[in-house]
DSSP file (Angstrom, degrees, kcal/mol; ACC not computed):
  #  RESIDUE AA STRUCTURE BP1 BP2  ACC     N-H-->O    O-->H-N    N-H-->O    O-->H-N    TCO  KAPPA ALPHA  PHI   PSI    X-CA   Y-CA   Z-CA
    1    1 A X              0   0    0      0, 0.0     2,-0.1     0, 0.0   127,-0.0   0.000 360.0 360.0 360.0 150.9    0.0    0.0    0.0
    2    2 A X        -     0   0    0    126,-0.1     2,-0.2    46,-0.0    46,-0.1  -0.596 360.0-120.4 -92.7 160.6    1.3    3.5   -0.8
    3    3 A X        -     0   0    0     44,-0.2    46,-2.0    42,-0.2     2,-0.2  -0.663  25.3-160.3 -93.6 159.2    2.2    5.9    2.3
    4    4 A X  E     -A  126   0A   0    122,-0.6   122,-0.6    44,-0.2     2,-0.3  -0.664  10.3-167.2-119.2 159.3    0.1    9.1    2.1
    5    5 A X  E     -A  125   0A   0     44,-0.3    46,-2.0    -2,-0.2     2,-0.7  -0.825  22.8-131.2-170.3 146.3    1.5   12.3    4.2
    6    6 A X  E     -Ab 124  51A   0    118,-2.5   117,-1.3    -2,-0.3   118,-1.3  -0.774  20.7-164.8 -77.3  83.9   -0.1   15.5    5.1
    7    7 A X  E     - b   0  52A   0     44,-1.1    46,-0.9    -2,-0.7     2,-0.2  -0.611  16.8-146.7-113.8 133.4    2.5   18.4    4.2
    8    8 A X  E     - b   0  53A   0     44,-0.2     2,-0.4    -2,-0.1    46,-0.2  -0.521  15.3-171.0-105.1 152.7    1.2   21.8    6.1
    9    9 A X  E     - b   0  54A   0     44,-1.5    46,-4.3    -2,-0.2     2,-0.3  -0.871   9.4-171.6-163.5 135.9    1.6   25.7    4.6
   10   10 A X     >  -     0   0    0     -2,-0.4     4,-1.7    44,-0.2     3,-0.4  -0.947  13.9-154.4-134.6 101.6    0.8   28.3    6.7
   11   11 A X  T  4 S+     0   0    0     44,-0.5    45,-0.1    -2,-0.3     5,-0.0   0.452  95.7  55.1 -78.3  10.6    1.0   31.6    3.9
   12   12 A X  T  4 S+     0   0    0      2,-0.1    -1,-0.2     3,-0.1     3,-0.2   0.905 115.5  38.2 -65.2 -62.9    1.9   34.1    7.3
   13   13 A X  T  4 S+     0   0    0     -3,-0.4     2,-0.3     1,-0.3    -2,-0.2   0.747 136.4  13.4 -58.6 -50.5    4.6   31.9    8.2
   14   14 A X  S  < S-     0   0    0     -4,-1.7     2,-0.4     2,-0.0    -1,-0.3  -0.950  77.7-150.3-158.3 104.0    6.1   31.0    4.6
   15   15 A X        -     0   0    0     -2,-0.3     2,-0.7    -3,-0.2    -3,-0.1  -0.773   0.8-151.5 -91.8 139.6    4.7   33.4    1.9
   16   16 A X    >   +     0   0    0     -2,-0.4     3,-0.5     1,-0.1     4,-0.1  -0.899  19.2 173.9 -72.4  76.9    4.5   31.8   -1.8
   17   17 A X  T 3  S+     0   0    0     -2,-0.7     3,-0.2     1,-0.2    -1,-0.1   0.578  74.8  49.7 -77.7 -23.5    4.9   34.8   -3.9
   18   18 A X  T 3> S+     0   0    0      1,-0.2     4,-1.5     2,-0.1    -1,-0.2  -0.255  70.1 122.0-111.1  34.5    4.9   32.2   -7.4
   19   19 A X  H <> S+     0   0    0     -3,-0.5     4,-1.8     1,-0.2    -1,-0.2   0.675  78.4  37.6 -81.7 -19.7    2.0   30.3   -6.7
   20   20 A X  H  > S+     0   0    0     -3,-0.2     4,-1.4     2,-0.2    -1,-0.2   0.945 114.5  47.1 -93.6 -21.9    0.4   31.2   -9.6
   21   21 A X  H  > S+     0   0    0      1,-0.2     4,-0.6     2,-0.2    -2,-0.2   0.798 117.6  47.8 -82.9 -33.8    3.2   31.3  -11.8
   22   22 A X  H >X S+     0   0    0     -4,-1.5     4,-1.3     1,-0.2     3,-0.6   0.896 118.7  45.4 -90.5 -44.0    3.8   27.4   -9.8
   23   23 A X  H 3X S+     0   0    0     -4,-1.8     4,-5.6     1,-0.2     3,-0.5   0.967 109.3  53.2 -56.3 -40.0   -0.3   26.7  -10.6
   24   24 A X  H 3X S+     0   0    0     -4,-1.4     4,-3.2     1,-0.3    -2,-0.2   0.658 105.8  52.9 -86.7 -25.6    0.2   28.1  -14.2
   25   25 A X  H <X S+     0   0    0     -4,-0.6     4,-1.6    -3,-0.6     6,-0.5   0.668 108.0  54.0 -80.9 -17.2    3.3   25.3  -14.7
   26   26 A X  H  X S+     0   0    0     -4,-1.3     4,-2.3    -3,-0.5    -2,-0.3   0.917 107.5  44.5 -80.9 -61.3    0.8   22.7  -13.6
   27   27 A X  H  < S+     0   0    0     -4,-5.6    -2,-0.2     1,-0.2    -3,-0.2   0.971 124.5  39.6 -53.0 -53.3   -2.0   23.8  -16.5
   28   28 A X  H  < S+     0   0    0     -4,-3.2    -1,-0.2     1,-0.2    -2,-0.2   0.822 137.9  11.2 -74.7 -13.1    1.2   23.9  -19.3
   29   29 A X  H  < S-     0   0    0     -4,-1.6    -3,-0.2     2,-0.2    -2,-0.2   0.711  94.4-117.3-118.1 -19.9    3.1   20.7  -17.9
   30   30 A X  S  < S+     0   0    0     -4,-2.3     2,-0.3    -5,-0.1    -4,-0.2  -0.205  85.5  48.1  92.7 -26.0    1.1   19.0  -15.7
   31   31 A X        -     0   0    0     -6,-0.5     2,-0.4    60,-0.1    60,-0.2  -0.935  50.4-159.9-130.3 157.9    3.3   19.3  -12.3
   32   32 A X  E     -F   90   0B   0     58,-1.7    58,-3.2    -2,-0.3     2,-0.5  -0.996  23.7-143.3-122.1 141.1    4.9   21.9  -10.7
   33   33 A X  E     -F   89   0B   0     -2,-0.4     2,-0.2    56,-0.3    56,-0.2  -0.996  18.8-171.2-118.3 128.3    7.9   20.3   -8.0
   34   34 A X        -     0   0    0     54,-0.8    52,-0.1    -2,-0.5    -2,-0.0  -0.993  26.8-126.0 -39.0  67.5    8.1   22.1   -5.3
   35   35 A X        -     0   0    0     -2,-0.2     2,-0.3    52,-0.1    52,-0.2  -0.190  38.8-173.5 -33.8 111.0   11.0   21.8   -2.2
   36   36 A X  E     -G   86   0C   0     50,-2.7    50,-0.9    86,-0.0     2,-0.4  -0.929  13.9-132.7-126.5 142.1    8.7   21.3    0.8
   37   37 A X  E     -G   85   0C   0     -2,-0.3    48,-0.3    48,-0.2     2,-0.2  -0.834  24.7-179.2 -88.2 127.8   10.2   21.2    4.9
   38   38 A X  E     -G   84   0C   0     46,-1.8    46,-0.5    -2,-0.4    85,-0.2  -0.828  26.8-176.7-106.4-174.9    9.2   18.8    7.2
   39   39 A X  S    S+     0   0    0     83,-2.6    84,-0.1    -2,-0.2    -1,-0.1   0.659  73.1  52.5-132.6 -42.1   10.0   18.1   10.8
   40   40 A X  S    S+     0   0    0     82,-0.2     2,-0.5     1,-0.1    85,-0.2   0.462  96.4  42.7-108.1  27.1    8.1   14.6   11.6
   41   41 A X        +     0   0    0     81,-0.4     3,-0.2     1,-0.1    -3,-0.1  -0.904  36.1 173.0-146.4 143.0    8.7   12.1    9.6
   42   42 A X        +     0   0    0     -2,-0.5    -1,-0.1     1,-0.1    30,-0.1   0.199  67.7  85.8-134.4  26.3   11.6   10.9    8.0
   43   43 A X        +     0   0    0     28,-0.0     2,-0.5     2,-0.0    -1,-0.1  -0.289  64.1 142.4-104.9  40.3   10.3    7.4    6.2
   44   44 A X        +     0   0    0     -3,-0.2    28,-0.5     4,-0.0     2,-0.3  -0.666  23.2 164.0 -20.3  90.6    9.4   10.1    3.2
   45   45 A X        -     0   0    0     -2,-0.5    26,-0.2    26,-0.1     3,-0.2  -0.968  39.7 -84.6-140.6 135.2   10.2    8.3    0.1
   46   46 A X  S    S+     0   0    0     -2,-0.3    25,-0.1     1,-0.3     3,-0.1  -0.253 113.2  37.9 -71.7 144.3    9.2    8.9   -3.7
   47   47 A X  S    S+     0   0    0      1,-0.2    -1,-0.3    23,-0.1     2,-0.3   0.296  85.7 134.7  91.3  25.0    6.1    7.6   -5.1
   48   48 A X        -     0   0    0     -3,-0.2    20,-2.1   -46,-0.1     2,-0.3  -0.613  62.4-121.6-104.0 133.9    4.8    8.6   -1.6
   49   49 A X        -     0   0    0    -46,-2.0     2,-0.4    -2,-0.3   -44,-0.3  -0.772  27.3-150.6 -99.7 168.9    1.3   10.6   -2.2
   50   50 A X        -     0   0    0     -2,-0.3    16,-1.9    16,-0.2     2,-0.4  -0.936  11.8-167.2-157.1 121.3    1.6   14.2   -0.7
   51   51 A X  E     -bC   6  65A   0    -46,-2.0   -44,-1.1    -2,-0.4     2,-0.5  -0.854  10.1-159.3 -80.5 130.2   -1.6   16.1    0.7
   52   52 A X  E     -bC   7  64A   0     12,-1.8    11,-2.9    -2,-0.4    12,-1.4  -0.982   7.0-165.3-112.2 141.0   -1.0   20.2    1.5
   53   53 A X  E     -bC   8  62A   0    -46,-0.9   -44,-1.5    -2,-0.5     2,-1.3  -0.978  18.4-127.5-119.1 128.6   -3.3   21.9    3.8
   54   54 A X  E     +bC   9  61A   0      7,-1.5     7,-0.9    -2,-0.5   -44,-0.2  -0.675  39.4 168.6 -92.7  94.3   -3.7   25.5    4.1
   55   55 A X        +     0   0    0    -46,-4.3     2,-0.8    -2,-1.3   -44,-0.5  -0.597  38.7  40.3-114.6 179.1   -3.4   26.6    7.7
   56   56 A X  S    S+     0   0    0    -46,-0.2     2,-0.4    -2,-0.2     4,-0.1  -0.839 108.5  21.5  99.6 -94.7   -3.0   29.7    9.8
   57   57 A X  S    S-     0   0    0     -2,-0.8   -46,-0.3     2,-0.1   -45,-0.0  -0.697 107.6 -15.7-109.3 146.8   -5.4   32.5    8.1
   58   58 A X  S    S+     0   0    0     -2,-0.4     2,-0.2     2,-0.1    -1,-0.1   0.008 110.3  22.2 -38.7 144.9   -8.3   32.0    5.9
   59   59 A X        -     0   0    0     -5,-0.1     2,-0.4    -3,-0.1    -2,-0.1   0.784  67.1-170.9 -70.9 141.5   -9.3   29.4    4.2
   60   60 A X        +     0   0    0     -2,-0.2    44,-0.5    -4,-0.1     2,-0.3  -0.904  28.2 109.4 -97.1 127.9   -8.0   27.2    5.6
   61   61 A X  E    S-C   54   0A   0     -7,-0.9    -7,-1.5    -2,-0.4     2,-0.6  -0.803  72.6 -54.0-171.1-128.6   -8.3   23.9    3.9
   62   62 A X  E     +CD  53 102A   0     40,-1.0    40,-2.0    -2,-0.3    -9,-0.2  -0.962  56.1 171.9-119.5 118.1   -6.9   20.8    1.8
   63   63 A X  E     +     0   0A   0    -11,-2.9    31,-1.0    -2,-0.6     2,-0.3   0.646  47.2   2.5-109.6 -18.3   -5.2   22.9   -1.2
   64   64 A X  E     -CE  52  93A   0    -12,-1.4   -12,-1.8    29,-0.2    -1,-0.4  -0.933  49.9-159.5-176.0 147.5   -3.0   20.3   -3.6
   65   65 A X  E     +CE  51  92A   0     27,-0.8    26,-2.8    -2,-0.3    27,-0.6  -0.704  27.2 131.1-122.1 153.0   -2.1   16.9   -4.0
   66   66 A X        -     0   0    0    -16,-1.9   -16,-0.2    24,-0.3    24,-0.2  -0.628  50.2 -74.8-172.5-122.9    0.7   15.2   -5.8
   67   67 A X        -     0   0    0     22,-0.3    22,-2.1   -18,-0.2   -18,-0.2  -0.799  41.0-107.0-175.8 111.6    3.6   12.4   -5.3
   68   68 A X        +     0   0    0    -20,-2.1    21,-0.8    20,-0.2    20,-0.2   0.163  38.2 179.4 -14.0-173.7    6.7   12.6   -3.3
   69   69 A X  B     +I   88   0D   0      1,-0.4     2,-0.3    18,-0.4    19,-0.2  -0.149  63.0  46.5-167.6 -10.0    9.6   12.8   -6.3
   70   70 A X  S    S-     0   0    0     17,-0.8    -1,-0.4   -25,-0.1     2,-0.3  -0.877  82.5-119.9-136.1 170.1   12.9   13.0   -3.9
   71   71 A X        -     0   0    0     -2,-0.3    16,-0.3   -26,-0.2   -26,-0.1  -0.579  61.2 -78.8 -94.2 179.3   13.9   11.0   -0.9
   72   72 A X        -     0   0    0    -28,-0.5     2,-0.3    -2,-0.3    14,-0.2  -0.333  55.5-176.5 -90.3 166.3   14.2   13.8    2.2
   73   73 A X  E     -H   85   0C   0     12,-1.3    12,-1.3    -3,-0.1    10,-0.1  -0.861  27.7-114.0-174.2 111.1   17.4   15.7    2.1
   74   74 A X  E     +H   84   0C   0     -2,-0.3    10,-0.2    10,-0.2     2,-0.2  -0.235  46.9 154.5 -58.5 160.8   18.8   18.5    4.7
   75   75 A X  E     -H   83   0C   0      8,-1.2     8,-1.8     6,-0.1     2,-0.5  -0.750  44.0 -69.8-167.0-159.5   18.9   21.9    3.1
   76   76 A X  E     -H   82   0C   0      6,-0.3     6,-0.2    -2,-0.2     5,-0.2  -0.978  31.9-128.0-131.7 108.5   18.7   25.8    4.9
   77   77 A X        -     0   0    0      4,-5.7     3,-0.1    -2,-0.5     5,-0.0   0.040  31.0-113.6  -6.8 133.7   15.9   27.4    6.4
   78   78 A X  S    S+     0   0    0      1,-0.2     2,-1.8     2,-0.1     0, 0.0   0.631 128.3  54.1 -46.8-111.4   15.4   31.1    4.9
   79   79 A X  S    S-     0   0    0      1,-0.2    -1,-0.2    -3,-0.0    -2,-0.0   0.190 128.8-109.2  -2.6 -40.0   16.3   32.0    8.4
   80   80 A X  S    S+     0   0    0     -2,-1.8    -1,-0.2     1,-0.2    -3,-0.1  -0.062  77.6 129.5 122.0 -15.9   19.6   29.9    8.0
   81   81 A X        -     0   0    0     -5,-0.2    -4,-5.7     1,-0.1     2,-1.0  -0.124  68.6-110.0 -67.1 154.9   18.6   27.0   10.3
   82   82 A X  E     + H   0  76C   0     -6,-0.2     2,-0.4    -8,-0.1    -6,-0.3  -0.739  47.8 170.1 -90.4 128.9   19.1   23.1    8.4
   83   83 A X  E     - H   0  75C   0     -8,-1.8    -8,-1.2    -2,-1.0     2,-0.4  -0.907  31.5-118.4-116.9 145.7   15.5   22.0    8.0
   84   84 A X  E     +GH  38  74C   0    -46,-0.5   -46,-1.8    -2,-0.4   -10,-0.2  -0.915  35.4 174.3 -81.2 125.3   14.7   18.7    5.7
   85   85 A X  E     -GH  37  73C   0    -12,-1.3   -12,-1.3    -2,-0.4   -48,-0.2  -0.344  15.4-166.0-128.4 173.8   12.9   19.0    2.8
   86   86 A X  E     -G   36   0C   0    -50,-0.9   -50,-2.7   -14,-0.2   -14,-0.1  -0.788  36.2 -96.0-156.7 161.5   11.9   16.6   -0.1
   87   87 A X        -     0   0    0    -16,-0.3   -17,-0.8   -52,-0.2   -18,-0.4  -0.217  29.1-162.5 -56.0 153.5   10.4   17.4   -3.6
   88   88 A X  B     -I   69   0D   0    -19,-0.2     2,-0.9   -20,-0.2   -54,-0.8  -0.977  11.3-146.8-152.4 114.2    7.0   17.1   -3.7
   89   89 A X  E     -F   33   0B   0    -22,-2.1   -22,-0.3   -21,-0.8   -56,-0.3  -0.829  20.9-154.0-102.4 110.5    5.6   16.9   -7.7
   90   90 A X  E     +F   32   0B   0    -58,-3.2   -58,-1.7    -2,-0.9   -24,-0.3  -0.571  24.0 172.7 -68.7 145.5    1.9   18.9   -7.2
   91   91 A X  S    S+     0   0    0    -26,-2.8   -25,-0.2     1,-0.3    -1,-0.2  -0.196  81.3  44.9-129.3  32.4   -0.6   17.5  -10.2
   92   92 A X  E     +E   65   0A   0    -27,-0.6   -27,-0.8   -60,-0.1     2,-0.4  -0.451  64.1 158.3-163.8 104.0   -3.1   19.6   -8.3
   93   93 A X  E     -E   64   0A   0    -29,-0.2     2,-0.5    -2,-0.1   -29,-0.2  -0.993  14.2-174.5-145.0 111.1   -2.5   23.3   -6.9
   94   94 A X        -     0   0    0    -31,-1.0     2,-0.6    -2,-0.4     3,-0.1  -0.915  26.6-123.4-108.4 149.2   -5.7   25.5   -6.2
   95   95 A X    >>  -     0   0    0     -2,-0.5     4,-5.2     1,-0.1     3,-1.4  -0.839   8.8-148.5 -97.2 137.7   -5.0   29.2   -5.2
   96   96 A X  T 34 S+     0   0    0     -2,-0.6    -1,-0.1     1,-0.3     5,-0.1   0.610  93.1  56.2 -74.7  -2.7   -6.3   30.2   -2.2
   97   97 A X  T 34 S+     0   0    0      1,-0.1    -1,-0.3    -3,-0.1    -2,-0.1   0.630 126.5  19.9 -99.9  13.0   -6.9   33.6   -3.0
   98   98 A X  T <4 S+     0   0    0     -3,-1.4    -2,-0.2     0, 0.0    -1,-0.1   0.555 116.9  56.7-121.3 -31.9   -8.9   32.7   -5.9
   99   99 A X  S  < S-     0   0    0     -4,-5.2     2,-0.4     1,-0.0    -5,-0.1  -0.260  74.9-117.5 -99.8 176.4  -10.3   28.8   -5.5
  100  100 A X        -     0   0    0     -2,-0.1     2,-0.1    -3,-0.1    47,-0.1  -0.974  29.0-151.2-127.6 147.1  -12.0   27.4   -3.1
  101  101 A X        -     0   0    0     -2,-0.4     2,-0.8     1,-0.1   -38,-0.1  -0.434  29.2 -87.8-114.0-171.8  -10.5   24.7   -1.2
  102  102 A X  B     -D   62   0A   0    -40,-2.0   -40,-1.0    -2,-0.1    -1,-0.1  -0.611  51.9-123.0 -87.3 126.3  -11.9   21.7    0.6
  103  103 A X    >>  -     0   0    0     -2,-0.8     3,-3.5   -42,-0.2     4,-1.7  -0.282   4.4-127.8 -88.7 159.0  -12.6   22.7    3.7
  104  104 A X  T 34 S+     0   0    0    -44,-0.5     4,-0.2     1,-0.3    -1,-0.2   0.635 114.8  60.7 -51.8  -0.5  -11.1   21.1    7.4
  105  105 A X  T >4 S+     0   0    0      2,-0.2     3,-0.7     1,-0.2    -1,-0.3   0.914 102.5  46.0 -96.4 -50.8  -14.2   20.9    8.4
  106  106 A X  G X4 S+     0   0    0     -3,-3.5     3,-0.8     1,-0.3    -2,-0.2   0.722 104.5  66.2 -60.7 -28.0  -15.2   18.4    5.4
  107  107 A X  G 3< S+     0   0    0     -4,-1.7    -1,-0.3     1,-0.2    -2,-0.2   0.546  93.7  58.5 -80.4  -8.6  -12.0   16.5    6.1
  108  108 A X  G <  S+     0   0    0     -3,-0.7     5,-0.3    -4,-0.2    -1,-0.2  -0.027  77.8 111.4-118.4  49.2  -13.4   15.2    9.8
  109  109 A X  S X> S-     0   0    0     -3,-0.8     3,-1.8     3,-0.1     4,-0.6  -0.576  81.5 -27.5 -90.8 179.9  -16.3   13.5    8.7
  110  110 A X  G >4 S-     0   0    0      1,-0.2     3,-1.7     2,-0.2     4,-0.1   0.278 126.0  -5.1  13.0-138.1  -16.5    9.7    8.9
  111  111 A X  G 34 S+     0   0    0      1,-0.3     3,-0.4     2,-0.1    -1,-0.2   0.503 130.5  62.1 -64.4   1.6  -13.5    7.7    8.8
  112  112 A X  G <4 S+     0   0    0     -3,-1.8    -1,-0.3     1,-0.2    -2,-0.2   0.251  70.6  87.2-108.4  38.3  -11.5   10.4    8.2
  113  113 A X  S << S+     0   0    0     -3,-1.7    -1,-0.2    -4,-0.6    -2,-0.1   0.326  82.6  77.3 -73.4  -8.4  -12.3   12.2   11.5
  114  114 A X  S    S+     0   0    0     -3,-0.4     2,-0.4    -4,-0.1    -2,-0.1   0.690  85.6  75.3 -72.9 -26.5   -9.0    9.7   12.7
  115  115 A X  S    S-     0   0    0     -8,-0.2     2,-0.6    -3,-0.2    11,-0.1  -0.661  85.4-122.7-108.2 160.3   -6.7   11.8   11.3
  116  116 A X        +     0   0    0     -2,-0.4     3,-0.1     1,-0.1  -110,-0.1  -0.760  25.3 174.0 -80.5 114.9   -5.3   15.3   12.2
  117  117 A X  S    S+     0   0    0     -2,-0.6     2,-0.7     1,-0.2    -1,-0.1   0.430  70.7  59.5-106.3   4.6   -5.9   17.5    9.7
  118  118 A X  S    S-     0   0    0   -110,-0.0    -1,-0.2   -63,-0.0     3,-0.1  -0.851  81.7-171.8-135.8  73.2   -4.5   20.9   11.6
  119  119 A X        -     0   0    0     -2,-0.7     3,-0.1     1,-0.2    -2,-0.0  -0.323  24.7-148.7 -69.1 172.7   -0.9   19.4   12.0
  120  120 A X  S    S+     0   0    0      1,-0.1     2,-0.4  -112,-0.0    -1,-0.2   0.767  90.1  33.8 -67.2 -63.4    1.9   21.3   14.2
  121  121 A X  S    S-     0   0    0     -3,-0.1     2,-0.7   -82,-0.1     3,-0.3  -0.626  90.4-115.3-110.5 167.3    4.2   20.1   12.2
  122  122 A X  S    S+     0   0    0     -2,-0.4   -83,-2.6     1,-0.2   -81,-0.4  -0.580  89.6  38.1 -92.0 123.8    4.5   19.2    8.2
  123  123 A X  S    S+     0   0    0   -117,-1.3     2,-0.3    -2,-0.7  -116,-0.2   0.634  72.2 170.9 124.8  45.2    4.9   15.8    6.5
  124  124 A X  E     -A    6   0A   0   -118,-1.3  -118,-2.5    -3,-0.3    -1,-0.1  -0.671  45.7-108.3 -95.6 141.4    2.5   13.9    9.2
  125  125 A X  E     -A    5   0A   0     -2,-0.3     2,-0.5  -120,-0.2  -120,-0.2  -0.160  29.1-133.0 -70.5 151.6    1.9   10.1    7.9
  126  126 A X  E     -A    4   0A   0   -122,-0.6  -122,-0.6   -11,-0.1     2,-0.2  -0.947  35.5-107.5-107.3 136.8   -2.1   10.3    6.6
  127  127 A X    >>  -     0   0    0     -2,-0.5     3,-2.0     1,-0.1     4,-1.2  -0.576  26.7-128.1-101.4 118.9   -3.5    6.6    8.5
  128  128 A X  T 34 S+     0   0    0      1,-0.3     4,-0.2    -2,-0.2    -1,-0.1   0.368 105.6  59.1 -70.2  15.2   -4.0    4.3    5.6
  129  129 A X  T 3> S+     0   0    0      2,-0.1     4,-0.6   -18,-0.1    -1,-0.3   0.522 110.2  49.8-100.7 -14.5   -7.8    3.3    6.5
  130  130 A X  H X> S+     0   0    0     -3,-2.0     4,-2.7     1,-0.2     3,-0.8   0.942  94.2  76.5 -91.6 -28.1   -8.2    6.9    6.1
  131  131 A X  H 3X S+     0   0    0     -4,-1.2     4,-1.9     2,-0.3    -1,-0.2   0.557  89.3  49.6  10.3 -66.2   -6.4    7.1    2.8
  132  132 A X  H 34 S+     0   0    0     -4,-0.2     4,-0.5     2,-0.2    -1,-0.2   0.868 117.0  45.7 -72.7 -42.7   -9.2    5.6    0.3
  133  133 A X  H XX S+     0   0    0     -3,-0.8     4,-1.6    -4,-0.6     3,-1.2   0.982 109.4  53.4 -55.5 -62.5  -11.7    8.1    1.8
  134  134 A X  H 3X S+     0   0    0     -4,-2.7     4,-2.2     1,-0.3     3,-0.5   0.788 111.0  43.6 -18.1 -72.0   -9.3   10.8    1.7
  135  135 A X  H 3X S+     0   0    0     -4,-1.9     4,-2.2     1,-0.2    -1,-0.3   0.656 119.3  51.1 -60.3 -16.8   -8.6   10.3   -2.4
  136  136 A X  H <> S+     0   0    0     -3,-1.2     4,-2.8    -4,-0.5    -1,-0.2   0.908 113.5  38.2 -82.1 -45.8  -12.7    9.9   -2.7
  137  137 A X  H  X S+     0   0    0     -4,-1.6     4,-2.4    -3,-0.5    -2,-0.2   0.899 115.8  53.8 -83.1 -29.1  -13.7   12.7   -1.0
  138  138 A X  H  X S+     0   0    0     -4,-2.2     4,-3.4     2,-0.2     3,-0.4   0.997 114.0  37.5 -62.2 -72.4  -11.0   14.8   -2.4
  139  139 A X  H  X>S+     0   0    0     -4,-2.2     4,-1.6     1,-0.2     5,-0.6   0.963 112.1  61.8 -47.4 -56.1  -11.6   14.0   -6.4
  140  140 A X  H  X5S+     0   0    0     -4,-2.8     4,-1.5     1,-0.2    -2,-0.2   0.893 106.5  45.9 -34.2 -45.6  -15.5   14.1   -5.6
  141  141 A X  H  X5S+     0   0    0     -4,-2.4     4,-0.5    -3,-0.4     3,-0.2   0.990 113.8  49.6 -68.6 -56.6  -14.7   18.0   -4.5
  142  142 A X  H ><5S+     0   0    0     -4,-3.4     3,-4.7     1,-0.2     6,-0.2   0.970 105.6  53.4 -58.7 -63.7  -12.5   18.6   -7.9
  143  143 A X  H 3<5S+     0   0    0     -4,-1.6    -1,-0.2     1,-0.3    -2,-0.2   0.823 125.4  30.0 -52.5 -22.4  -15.2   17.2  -10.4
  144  144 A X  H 3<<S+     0   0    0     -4,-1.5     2,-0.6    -5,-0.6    -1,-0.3   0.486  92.4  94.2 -98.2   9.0  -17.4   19.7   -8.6
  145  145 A X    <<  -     0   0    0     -3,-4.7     3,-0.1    -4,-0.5   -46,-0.0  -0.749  59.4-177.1-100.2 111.0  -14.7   22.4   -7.7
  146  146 A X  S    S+     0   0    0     -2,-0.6    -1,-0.2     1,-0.1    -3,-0.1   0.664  76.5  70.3 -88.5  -2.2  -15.6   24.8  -11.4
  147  147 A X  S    S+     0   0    0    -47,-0.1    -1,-0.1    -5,-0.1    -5,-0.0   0.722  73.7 106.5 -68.8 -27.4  -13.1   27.0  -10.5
  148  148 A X              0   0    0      1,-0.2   -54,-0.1    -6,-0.2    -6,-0.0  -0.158 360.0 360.0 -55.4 156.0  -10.2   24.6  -11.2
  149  149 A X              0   0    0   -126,-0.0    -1,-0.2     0, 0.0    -2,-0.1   0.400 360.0 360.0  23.8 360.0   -8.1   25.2  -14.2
């Protein structure tokens, strides 16, 4: 079974100034990859499916999907500090300042009410019985989302 993980972005914290430009590589190529930091997990590995959730300030919700692409790999904090990253390939990017994303709220219904959707930290393993729901409820919300692409 493939590992899922929940990769966090909080735009106060860590602004994405090229998110459209990074959405806009998705519509001509299909992915955009993306260097993303985590702190709690380190069995990360590519082919790994990749969640982001958009926390801190409004909306908050489940914002792009993709597929690991790197194994994890120290690198440097803007700030200077060594954080661990991996590549992250998005096939799905909404902007929040345009789209509308799915919100946490939709993410603790039924079986996925197991998982933590408001992590502390980013890269948190997604509980593989919650996993099938996840991927269900998630396309059901794009095939209805008309804002995408």
């Amino acid at each position: 079974m493939t590992n899922a993980y929940l990769f966090a972005w909080n735009a106060i914290k860590w602004p994405w100034p090229d998110i459209k430009e990074s959405i806009t590589e998705i519509q001509q190529s299909g992915i955009t990859a993306q260097p993303w930091t985590f702190a709690s997990h380190r069995t990360v590995k590519p082919g790994d499916r990749a969640f982001l959730v958009k926390l801190g300030s409004e909306p908050k919700g489940l914002m792009a999907s993709g597929y690991v692409s790197s194994f994890a790999f120290q690198d440097t904090s803007h700030s200077g500090r060594p954080v661990m990253r991996v590549i992250i390939n998005f096939d799905i990017l909404l902007n929040p300042e345009k789209n509308i994303l799915l919100p946490i709220a939709d993410l603790k219904q039924g079986i996925m009410a197991k998982q933590l959707w408001s992590p502390q930290a980013s890269g948190i393993a997604i509980k593989h019985d919650v996993l099938p729901e996840l991927e269900e409820v998630w396309r059901e919300f794009l095939a209805n989302s008309s804002q995408l692409l």
